[in-house]
FIFI-61902 format. One record per residue (C-alpha): x negated, y, z negated; residue in one letter; chain. Coordinates in pm, whole numbers, plus 50000, padded with zeros to 5 digits. Each point is the difference from the previous one (the first is absolute). Layout:
FIFI-61902
<east = X | north = Y | up = Z | residu = A | chaine = A>
...
//
This chain:
FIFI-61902
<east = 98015 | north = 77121 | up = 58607 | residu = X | chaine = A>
<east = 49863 | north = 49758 | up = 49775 | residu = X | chaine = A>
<east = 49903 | north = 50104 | up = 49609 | residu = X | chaine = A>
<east = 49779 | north = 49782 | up = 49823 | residu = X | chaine = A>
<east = 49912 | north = 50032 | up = 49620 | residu = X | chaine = A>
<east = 49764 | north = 49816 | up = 49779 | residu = X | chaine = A>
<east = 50087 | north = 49712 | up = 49717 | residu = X | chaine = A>
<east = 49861 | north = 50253 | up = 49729 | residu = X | chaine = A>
<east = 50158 | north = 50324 | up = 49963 | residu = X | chaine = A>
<east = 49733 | north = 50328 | up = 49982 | residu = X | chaine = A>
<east = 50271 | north = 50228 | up = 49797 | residu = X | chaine = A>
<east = 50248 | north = 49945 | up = 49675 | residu = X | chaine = A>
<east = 50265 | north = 50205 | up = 49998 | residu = X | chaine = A>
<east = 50168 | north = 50173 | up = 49641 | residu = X | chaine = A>
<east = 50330 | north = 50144 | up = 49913 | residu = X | chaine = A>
<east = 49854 | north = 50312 | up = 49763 | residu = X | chaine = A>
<east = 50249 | north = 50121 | up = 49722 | residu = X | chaine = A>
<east = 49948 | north = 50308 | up = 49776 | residu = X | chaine = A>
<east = 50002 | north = 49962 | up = 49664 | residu = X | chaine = A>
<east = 50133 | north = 50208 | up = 49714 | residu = X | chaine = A>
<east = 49667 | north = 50131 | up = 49960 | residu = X | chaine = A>
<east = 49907 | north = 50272 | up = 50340 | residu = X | chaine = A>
<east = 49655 | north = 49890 | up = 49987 | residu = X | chaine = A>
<east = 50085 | north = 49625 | up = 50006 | residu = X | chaine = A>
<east = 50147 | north = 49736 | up = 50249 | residu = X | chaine = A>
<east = 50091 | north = 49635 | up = 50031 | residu = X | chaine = A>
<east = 49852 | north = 49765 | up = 50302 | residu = X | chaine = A>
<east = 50193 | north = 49691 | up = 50107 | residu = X | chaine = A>
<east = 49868 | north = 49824 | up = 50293 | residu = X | chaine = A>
<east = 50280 | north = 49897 | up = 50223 | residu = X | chaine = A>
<east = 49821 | north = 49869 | up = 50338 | residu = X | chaine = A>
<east = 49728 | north = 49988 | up = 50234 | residu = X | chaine = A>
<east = 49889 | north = 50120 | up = 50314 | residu = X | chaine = A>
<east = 49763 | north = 49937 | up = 50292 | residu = X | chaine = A>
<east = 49894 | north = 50189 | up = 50316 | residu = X | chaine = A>
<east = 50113 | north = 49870 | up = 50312 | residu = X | chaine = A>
<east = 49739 | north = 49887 | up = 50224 | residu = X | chaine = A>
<east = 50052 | north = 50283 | up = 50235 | residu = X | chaine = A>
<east = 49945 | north = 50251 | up = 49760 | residu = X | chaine = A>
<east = 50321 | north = 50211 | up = 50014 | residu = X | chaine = A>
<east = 50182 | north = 49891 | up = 49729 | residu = X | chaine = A>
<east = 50066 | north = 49757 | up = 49690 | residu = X | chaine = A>
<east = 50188 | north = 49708 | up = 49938 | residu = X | chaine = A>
<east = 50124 | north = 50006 | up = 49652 | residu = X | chaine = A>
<east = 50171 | north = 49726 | up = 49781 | residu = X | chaine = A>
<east = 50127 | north = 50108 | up = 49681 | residu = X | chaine = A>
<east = 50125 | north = 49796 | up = 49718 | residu = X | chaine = A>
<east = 50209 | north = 50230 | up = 49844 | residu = X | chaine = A>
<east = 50219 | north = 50282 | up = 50049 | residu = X | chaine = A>
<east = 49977 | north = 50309 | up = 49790 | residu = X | chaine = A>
<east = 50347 | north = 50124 | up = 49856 | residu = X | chaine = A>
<east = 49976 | north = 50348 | up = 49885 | residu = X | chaine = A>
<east = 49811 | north = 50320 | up = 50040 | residu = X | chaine = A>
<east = 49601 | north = 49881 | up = 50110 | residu = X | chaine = A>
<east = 49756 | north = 50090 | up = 50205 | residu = X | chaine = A>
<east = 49868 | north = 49757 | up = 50221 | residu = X | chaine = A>
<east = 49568 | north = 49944 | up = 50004 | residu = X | chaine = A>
<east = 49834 | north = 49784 | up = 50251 | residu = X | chaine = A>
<east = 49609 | north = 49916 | up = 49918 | residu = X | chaine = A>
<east = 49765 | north = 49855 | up = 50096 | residu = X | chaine = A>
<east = 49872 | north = 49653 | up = 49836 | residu = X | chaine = A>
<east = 49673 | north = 50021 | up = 49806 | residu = X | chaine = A>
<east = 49751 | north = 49763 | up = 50007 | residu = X | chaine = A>
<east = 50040 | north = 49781 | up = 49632 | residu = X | chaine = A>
<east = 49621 | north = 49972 | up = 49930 | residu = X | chaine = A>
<east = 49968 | north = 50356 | up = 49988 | residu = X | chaine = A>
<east = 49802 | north = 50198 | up = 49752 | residu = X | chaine = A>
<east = 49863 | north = 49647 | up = 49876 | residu = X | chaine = A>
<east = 49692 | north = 50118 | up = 49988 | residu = X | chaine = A>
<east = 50055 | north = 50245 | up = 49719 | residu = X | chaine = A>
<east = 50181 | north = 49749 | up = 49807 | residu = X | chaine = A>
<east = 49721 | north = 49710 | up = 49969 | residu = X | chaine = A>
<east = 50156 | north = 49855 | up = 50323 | residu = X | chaine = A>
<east = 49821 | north = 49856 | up = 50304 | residu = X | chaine = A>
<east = 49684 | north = 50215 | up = 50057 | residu = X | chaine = A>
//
């Protein structure tokens, strides 16, 4: 079987760490991921490794222009 994945990757993926605080936590993004082109997985990459206690997120990438509107962007 062969996998295929695009050059641009359509999810980051973040080590999440509680923080003191219950109601707060700490974000590092630590790789990327992208679907294969069959559709029944991902191929991820990541950059670094967490050490330690986190939770592992994977998301998907938003667009960067949005909400420009709102913010005296394009139109």
């Amino acid at each position: 079987m062969t996998v295929t994945q695009s050059k641009k990757p359509t999810h980051r993926i973040y080590a999440v760490r509680k923080t003191d605080s219950e109601s707060s936590s700490r974000w590092f993004e630590i790789g990327a991921a992208w679907p294969n082109k069959d559709g029944k997985g991902f191929s991820v990459k990541l950059t670094l490794m967490p050490v330690g206690d986190a939770d592992i997120v994977i998301r998907e990438i938003e667009p960067e222009n949005k909400g420009l509107d709102a913010e005296g962007g394009a139109q």
